[in-house]
N, C-alpha and C positions, 0 to 999 in steps of 0.2 A: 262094853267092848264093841268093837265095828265089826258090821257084818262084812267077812271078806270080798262079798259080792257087791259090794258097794262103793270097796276101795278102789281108785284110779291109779292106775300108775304106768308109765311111758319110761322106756329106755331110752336114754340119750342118743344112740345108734339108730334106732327107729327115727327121732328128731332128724338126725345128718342125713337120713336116707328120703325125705321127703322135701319134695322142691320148694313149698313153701315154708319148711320149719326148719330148715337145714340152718336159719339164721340163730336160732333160739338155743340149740343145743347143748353150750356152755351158762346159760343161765343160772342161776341158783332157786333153789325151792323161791327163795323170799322175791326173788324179781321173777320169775314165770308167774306166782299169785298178784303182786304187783302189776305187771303186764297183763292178764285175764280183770283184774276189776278195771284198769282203766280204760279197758275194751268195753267191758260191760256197763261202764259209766258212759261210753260215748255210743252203745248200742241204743240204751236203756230211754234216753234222749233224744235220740234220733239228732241226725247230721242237718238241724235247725236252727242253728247259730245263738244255740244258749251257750253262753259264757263256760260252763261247766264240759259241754259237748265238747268245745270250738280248744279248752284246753286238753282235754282227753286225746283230742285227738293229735294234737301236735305235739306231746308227750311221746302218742304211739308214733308216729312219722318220725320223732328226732332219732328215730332207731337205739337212745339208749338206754339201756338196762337202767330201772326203778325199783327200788323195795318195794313192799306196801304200802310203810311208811312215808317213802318221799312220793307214792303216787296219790296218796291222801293229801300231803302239802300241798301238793299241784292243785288238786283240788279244792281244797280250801282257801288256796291263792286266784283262785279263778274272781275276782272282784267284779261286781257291778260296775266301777268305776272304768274300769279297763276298757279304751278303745277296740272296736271291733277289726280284725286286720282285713 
């Protein structure tokens, strides 16, 4: 069982009412965890122009909403071969 002092949780109205997250607010569980690891993919890296970073972050800047899922594809799409922009 989870300790309830460990669970996180944000109401969507909290999101609308904050200058920076007012964007997010409509998200779904699966795209805000989505959106948090591809952050923390492109944290984790640092903004060094590894392929992996360089996709992370142009995922987060296309401003659209990712599952998990499809922010794992992005990642595992980040190829060595891939021109640097």
């Amino acid at each position: 069982m989870t300790d309830p002092s460990q669970t996180l949780s944000i109401d969507r109205e909290t999101l609308r009412m904050g200058k920076y997250t007012r964007g997010y607010a409509d998200l779904t569980t699966d795209q805000l965890n989505g959106l948090l690891w591809l952050l923390g993919e492109w944290t984790v890296r640092g903004d060094n122009g590894h392929r992996r970073s360089i996709a992370a972050r142009k995922a987060i800047m296309s401003s659209q909403p990712f599952t998990l899922e499809e922010a794992h594809e992005i990642i595992r799409n980040a190829r060595e071969e891939e021109p640097l922009p």
